[in-house]
PDB file with SEQRES, HELIX, SHEET and CRYST1 records, atoms N, CA, C and O in Angstrom:
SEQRES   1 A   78  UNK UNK UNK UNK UNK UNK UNK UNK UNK UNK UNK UNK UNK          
SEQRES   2 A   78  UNK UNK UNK UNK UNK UNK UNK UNK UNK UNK UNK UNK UNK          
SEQRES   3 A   78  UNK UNK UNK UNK UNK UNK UNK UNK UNK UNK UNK UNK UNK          
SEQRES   4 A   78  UNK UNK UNK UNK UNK UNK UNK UNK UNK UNK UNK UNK UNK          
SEQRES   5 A   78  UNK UNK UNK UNK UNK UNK UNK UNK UNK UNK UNK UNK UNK          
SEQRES   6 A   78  UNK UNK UNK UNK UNK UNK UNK UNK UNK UNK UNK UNK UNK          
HELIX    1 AA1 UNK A   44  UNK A   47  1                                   4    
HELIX    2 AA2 UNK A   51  UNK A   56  1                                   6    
HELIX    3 AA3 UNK A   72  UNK A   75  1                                   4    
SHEET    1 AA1 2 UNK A  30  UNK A  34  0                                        
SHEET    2 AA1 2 UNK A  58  UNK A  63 -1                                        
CRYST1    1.000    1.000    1.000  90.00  90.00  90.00 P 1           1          
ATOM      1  N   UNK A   1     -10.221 -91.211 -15.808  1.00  0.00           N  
ATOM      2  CA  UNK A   1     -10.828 -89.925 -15.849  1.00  0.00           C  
ATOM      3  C   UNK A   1     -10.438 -89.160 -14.587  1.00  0.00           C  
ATOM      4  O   UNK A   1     -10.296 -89.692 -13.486  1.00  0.00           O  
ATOM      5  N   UNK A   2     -10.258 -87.681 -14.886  1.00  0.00           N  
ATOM      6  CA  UNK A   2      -9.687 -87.146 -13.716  1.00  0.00           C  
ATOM      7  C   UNK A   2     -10.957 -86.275 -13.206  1.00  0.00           C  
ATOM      8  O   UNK A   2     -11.414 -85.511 -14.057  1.00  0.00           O  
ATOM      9  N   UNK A   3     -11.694 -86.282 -11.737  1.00  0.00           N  
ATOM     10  CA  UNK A   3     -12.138 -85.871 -11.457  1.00  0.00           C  
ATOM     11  C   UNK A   3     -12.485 -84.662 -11.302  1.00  0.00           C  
ATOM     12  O   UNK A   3     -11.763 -84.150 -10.447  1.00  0.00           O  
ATOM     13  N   UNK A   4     -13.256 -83.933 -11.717  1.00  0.00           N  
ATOM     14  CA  UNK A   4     -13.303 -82.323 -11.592  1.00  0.00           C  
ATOM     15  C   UNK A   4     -14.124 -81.585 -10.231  1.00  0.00           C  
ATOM     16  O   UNK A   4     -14.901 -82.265  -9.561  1.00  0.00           O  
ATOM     17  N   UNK A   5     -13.974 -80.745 -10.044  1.00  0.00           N  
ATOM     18  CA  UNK A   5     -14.836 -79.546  -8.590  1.00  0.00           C  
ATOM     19  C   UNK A   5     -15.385 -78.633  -9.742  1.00  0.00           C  
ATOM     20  O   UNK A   5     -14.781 -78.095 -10.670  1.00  0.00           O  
ATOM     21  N   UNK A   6     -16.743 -78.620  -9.397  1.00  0.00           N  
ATOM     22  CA  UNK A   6     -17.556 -77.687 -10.085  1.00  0.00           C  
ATOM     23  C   UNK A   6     -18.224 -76.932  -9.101  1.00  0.00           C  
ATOM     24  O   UNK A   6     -18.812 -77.474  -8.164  1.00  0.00           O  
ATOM     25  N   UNK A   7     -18.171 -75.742  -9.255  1.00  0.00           N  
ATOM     26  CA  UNK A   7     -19.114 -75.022  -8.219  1.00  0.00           C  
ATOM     27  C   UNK A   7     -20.563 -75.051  -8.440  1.00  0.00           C  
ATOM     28  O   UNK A   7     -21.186 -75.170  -9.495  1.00  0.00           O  
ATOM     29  N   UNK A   8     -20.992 -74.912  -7.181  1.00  0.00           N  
ATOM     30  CA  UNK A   8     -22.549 -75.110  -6.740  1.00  0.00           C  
ATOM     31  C   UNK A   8     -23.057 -74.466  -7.868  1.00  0.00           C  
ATOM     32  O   UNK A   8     -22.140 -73.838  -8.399  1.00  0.00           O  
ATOM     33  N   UNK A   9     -24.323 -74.316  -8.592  1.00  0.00           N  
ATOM     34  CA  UNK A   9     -25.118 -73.693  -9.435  1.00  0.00           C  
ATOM     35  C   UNK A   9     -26.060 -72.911  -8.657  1.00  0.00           C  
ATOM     36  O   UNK A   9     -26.692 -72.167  -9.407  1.00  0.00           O  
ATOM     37  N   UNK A  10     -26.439 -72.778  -7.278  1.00  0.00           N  
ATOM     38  CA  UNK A  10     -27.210 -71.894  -6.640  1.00  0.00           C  
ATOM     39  C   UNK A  10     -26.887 -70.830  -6.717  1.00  0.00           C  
ATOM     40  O   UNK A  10     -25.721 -70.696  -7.091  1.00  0.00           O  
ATOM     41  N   UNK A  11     -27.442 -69.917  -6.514  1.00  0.00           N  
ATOM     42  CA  UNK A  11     -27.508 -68.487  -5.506  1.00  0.00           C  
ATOM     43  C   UNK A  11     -27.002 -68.227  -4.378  1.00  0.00           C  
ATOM     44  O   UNK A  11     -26.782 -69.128  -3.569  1.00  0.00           O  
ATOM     45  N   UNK A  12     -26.750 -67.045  -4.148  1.00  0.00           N  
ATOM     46  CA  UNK A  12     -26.873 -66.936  -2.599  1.00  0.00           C  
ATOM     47  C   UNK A  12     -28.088 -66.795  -1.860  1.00  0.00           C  
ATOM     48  O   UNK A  12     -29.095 -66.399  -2.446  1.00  0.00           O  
ATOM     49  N   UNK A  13     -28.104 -66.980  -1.045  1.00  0.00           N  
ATOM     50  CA  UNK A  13     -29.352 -67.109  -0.306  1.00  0.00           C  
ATOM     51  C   UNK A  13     -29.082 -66.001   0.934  1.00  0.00           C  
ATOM     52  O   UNK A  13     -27.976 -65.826   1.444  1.00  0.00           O  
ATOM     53  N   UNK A  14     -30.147 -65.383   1.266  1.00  0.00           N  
ATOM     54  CA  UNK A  14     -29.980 -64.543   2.623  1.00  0.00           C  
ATOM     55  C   UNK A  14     -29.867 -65.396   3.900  1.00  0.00           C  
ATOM     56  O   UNK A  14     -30.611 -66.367   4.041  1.00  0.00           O  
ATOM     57  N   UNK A  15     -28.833 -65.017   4.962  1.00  0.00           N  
ATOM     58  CA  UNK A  15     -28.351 -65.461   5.974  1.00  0.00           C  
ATOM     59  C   UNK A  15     -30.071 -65.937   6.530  1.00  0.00           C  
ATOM     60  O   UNK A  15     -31.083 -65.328   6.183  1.00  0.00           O  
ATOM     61  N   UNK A  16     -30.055 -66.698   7.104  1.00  0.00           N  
ATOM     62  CA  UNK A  16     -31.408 -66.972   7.635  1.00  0.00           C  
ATOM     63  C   UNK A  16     -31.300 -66.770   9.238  1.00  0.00           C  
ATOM     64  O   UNK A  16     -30.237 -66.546   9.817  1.00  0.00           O  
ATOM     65  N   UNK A  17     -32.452 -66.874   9.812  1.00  0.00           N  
ATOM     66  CA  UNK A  17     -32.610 -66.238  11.376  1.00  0.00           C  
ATOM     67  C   UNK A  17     -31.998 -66.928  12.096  1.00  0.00           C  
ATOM     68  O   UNK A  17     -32.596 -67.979  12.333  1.00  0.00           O  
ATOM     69  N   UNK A  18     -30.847 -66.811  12.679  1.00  0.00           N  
ATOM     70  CA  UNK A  18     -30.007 -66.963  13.552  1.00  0.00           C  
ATOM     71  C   UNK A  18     -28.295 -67.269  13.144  1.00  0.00           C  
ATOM     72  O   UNK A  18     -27.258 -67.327  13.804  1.00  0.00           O  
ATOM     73  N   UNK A  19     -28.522 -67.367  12.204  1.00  0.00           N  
ATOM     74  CA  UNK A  19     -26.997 -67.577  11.029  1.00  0.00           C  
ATOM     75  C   UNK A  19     -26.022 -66.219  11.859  1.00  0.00           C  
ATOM     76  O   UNK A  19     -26.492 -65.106  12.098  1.00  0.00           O  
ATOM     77  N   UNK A  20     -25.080 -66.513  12.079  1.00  0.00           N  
ATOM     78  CA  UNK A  20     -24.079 -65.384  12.272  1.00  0.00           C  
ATOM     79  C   UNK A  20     -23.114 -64.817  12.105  1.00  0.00           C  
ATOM     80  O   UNK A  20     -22.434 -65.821  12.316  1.00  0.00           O  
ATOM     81  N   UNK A  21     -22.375 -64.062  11.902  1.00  0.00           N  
ATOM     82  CA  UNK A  21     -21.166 -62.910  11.770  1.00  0.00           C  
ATOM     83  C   UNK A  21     -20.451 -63.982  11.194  1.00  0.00           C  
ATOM     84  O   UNK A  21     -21.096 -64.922  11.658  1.00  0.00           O  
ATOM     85  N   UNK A  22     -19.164 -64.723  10.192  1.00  0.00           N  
ATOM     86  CA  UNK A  22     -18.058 -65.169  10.289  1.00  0.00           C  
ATOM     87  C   UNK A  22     -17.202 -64.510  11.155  1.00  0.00           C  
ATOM     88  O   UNK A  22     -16.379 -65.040  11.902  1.00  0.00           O  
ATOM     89  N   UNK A  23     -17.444 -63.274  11.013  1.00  0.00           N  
ATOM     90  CA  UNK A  23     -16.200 -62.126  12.049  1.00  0.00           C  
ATOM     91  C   UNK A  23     -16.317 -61.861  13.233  1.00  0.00           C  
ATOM     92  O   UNK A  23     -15.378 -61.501  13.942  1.00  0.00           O  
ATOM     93  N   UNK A  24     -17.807 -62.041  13.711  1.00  0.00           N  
ATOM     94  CA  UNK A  24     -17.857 -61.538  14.924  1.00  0.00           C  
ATOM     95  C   UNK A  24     -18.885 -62.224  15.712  1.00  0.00           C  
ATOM     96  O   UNK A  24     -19.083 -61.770  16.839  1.00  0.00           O  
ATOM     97  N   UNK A  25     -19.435 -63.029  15.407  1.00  0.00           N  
ATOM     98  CA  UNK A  25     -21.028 -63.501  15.908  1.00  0.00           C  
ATOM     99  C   UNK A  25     -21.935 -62.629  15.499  1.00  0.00           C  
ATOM    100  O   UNK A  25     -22.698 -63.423  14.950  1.00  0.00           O  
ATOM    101  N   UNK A  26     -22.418 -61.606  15.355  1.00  0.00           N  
ATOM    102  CA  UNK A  26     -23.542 -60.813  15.570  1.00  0.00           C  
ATOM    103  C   UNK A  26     -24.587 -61.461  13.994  1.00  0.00           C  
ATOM    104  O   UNK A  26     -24.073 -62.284  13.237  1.00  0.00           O  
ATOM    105  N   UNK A  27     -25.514 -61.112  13.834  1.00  0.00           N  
ATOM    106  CA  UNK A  27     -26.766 -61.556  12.988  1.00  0.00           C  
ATOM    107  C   UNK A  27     -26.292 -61.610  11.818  1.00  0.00           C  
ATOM    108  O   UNK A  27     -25.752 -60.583  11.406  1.00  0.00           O  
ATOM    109  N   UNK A  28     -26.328 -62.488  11.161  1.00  0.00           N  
ATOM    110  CA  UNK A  28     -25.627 -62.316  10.048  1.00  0.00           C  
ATOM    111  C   UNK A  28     -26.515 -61.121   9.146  1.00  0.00           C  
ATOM    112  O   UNK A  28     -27.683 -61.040   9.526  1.00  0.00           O  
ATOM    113  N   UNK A  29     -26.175 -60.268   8.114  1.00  0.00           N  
ATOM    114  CA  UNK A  29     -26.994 -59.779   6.840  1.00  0.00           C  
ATOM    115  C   UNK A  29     -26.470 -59.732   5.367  1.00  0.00           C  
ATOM    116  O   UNK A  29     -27.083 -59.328   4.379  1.00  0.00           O  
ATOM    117  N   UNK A  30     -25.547 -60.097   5.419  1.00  0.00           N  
ATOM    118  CA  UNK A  30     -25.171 -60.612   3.968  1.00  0.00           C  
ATOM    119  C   UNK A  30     -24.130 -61.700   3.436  1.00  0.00           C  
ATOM    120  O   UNK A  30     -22.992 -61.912   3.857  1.00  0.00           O  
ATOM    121  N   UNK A  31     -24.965 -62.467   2.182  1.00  0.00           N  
ATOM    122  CA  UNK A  31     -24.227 -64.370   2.535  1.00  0.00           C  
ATOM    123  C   UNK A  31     -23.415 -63.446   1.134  1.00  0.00           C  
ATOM    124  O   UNK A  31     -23.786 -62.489   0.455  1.00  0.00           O  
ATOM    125  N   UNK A  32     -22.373 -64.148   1.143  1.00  0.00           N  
ATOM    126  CA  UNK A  32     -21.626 -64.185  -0.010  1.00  0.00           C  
ATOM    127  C   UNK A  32     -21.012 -65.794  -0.633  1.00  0.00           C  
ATOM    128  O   UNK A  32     -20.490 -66.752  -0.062  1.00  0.00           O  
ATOM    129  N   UNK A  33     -21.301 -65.574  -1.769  1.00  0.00           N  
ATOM    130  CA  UNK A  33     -20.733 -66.899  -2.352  1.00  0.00           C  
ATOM    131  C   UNK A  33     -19.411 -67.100  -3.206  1.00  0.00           C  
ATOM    132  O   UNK A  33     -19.361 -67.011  -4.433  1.00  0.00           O  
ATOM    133  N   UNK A  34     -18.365 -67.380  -2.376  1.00  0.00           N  
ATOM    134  CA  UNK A  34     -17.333 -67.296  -3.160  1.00  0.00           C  
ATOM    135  C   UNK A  34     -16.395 -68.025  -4.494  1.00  0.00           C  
ATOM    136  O   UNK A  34     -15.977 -69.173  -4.645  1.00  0.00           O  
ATOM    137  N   UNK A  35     -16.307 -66.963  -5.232  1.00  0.00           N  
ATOM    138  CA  UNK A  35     -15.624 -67.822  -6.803  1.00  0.00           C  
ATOM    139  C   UNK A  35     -15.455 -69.399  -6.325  1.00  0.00           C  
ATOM    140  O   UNK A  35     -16.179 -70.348  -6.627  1.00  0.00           O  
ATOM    141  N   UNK A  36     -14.271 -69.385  -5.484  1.00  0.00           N  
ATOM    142  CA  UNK A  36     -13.357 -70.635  -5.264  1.00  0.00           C  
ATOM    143  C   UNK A  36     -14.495 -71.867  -4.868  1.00  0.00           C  
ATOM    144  O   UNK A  36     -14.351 -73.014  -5.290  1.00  0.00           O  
ATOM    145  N   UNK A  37     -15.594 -71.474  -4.032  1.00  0.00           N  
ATOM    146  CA  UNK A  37     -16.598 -72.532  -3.396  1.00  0.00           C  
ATOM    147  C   UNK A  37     -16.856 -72.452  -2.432  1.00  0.00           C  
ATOM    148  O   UNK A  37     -15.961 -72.262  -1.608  1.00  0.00           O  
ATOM    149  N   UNK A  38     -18.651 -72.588  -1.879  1.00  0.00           N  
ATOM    150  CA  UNK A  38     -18.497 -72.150  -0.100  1.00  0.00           C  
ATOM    151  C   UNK A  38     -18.654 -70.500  -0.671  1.00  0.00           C  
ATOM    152  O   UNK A  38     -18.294 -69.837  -1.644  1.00  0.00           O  
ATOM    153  N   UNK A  39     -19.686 -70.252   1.013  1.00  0.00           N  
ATOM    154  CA  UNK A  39     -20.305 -68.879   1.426  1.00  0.00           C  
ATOM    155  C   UNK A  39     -19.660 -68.365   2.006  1.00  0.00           C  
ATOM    156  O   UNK A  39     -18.476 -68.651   1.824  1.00  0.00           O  
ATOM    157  N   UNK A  40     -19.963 -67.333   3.025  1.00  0.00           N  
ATOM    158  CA  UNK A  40     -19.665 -66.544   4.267  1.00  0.00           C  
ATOM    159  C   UNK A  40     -20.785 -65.351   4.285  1.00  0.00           C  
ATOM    160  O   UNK A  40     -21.371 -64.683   3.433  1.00  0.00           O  
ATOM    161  N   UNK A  41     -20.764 -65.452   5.880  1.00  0.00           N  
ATOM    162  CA  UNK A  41     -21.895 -64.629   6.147  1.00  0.00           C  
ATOM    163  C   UNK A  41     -21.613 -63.411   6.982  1.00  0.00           C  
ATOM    164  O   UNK A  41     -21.125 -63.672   8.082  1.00  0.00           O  
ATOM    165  N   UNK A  42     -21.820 -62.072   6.696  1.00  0.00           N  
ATOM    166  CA  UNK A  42     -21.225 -61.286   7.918  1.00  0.00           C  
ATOM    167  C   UNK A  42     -22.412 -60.229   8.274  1.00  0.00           C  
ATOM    168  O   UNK A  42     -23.397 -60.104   7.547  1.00  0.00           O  
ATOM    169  N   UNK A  43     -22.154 -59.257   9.832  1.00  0.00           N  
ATOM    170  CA  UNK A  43     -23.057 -58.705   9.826  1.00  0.00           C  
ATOM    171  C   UNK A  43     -22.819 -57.199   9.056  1.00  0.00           C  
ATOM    172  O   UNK A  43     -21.992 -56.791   8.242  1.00  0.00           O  
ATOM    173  N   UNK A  44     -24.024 -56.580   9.775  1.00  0.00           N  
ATOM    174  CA  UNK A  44     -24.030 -55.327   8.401  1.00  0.00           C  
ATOM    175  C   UNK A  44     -22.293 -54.391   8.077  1.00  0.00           C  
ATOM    176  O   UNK A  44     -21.727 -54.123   7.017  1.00  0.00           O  
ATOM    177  N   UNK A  45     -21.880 -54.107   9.616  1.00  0.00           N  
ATOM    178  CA  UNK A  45     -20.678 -53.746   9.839  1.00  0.00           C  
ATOM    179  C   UNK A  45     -19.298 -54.072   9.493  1.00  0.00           C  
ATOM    180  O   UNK A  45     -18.251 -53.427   9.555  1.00  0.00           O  
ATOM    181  N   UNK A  46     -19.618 -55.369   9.074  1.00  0.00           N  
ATOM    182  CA  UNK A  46     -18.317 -56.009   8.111  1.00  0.00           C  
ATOM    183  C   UNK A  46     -18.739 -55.939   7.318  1.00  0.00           C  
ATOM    184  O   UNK A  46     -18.251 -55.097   6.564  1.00  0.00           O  
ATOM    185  N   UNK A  47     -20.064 -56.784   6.757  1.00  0.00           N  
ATOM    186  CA  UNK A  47     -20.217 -56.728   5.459  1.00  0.00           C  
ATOM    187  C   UNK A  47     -19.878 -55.427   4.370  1.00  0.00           C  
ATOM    188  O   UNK A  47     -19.749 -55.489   3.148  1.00  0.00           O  
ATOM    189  N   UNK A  48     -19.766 -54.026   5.436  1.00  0.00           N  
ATOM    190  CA  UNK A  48     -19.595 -52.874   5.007  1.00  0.00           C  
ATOM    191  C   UNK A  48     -17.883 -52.195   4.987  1.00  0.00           C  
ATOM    192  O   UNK A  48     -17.463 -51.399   4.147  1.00  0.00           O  
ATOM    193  N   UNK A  49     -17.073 -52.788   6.190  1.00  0.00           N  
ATOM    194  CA  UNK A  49     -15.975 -52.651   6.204  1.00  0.00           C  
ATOM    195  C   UNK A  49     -15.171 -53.640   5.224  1.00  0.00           C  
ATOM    196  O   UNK A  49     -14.176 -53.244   4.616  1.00  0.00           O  
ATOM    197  N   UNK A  50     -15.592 -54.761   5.125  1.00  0.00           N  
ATOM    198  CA  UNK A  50     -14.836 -55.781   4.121  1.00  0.00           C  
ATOM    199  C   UNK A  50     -15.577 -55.442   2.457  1.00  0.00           C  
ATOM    200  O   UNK A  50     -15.022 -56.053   1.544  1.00  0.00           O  
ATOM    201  N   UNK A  51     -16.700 -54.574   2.075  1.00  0.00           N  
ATOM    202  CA  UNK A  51     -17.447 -54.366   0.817  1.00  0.00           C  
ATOM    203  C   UNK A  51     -15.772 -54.929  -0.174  1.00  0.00           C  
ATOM    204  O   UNK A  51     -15.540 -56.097  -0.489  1.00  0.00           O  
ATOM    205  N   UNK A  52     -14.918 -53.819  -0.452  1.00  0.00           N  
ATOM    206  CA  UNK A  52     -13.964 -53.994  -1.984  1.00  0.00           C  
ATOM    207  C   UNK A  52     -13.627 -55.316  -1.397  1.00  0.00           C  
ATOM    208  O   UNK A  52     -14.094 -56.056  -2.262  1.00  0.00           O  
ATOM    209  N   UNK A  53     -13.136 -56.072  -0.517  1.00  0.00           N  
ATOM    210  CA  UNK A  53     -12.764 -57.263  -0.697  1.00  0.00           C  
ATOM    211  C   UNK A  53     -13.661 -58.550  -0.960  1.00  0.00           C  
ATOM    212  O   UNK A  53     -13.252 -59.584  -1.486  1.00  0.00           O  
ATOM    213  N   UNK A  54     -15.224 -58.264  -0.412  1.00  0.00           N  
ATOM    214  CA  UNK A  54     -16.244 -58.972  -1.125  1.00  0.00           C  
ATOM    215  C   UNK A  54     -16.540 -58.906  -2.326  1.00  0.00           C  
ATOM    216  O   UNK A  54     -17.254 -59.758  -2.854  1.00  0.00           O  
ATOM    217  N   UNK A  55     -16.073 -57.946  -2.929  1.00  0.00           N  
ATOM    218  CA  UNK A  55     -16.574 -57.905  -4.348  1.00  0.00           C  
ATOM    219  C   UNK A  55     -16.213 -58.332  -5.249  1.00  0.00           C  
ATOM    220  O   UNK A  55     -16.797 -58.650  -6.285  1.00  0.00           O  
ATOM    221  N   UNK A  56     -14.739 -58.411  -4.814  1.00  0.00           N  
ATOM    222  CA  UNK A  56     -13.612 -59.498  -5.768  1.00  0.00           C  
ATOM    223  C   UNK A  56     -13.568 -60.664  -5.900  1.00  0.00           C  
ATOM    224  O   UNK A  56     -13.324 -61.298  -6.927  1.00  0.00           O  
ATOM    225  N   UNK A  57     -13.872 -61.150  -4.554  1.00  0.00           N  
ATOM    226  CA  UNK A  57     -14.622 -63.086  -4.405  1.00  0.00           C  
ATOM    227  C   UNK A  57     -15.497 -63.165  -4.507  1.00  0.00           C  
ATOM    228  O   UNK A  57     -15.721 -64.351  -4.269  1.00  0.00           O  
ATOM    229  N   UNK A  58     -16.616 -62.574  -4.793  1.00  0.00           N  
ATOM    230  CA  UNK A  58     -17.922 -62.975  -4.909  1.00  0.00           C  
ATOM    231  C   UNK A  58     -18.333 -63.801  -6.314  1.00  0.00           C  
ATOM    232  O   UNK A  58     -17.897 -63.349  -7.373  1.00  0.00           O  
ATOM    233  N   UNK A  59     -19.137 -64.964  -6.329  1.00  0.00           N  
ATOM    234  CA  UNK A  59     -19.406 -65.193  -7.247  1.00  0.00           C  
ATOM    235  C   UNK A  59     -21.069 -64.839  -7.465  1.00  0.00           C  
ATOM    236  O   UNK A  59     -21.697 -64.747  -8.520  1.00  0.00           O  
ATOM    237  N   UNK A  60     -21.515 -64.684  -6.107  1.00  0.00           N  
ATOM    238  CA  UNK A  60     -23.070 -63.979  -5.942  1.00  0.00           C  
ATOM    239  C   UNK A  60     -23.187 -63.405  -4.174  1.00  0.00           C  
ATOM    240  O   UNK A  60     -22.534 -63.693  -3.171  1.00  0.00           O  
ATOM    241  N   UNK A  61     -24.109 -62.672  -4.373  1.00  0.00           N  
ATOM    242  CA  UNK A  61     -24.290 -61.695  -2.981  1.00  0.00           C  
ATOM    243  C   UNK A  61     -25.933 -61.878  -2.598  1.00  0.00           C  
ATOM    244  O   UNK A  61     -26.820 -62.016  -3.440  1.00  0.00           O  
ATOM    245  N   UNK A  62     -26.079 -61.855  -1.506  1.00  0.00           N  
ATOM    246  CA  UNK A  62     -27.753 -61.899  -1.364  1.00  0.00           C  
ATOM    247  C   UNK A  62     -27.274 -60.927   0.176  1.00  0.00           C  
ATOM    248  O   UNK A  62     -26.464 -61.012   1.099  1.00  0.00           O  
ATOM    249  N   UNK A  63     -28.006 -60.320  -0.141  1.00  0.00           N  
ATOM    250  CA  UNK A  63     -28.070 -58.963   0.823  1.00  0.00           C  
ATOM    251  C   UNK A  63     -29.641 -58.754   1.975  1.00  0.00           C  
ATOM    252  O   UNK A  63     -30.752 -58.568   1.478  1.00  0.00           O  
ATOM    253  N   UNK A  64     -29.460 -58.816   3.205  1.00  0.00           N  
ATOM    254  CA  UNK A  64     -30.726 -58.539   3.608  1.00  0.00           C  
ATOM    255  C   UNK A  64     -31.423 -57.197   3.471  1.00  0.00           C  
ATOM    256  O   UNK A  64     -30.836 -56.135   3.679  1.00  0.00           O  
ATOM    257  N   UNK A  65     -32.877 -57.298   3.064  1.00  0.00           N  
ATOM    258  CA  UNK A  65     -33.298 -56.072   2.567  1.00  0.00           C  
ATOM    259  C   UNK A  65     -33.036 -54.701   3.441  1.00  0.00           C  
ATOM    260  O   UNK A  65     -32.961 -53.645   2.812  1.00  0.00           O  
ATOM    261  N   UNK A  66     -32.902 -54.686   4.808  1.00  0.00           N  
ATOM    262  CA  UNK A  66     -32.255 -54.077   5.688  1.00  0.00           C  
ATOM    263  C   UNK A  66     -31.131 -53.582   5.832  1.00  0.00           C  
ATOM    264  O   UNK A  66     -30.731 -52.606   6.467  1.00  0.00           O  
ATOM    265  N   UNK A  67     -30.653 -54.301   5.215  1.00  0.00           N  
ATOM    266  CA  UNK A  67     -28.997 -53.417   4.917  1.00  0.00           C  
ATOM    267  C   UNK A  67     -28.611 -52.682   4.024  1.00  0.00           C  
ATOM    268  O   UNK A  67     -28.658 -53.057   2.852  1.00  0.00           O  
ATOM    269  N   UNK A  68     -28.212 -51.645   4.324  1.00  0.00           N  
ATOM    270  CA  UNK A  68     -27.643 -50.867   2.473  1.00  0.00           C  
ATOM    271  C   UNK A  68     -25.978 -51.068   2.814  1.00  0.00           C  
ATOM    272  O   UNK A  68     -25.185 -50.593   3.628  1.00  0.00           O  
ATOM    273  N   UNK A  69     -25.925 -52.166   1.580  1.00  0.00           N  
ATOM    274  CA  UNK A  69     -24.320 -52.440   1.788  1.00  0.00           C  
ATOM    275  C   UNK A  69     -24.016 -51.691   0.781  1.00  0.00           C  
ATOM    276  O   UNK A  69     -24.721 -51.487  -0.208  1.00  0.00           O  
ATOM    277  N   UNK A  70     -22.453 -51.056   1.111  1.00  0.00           N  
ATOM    278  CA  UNK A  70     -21.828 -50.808   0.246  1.00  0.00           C  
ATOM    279  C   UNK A  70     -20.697 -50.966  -0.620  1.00  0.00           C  
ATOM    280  O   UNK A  70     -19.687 -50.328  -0.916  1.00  0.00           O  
ATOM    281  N   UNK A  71     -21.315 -52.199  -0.954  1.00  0.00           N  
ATOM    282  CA  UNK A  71     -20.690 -52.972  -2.020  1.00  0.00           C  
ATOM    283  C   UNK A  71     -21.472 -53.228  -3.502  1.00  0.00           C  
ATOM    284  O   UNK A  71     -21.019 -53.573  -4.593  1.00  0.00           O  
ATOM    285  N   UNK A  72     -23.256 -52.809  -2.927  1.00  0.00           N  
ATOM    286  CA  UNK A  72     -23.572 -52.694  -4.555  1.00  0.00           C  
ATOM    287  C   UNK A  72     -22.979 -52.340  -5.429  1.00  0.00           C  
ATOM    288  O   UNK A  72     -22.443 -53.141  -6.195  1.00  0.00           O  
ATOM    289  N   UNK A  73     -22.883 -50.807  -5.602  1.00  0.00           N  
ATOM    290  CA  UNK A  73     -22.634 -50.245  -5.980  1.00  0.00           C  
ATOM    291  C   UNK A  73     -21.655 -50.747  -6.681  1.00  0.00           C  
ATOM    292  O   UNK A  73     -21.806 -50.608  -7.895  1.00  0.00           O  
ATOM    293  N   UNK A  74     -20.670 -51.301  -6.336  1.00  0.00           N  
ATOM    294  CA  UNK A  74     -19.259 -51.638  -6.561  1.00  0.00           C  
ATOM    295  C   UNK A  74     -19.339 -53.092  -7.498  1.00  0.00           C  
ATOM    296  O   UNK A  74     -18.509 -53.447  -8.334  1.00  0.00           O  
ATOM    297  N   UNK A  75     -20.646 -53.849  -7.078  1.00  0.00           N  
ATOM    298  CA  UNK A  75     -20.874 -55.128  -7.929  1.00  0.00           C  
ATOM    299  C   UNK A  75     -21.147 -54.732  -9.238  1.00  0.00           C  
ATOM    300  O   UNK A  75     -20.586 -55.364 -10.134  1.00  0.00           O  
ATOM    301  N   UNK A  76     -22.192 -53.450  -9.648  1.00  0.00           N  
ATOM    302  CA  UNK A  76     -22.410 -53.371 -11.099  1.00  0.00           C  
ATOM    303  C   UNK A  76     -21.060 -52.862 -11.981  1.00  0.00           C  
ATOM    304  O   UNK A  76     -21.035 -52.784 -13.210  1.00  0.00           O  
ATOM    305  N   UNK A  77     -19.949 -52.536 -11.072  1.00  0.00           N  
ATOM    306  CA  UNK A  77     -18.690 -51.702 -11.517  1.00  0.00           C  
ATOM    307  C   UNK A  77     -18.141 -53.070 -12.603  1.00  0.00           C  
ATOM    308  O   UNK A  77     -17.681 -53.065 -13.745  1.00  0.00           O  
ATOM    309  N   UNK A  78     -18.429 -54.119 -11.675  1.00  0.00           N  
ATOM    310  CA  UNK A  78     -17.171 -55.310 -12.045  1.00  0.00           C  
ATOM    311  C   UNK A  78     -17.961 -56.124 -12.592  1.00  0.00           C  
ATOM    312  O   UNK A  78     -17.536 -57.186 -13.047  1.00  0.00           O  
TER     313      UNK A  78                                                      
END                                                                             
């Protein structure tokens, strides 16, 4: 039998208190969960400069209520 990779069945979950930037250190505010497997967390400022390229890997987004990313918008598109 050949072994298979199945991705996680969770959610994303919001960055929790002290989680930080992949890009930069700073607080994280939005986890992304990507198609392939495995998160990333960035703060509001990437999460906003990288939005069209999150939206394409995402397999789920959890956004802190504090942030207005703009990538919603762009999630109900796709």
């Amino acid at each position: 039998m050949t072994p298979t990779l199945t991705p996680p069945s969770e959610t994303a979950v919001p960055p929790a208190a002290g989680e930080q930037c992949d890009r930069c250190g700073a607080a994280g505010k939005l986890r992304v969960a990507v198609a392939g497997g495995g998160d990333l967390v960035f703060c509001g400022h990437h999460a906003n400069k990288y939005a069209e390229q999150l939206v394409k890997i995402a397999s789920d987004v959890s956004v802190d209520p504090e942030l207005d990313w703009r990538g919603t918008p762009l999630m109900s598109e796709n």
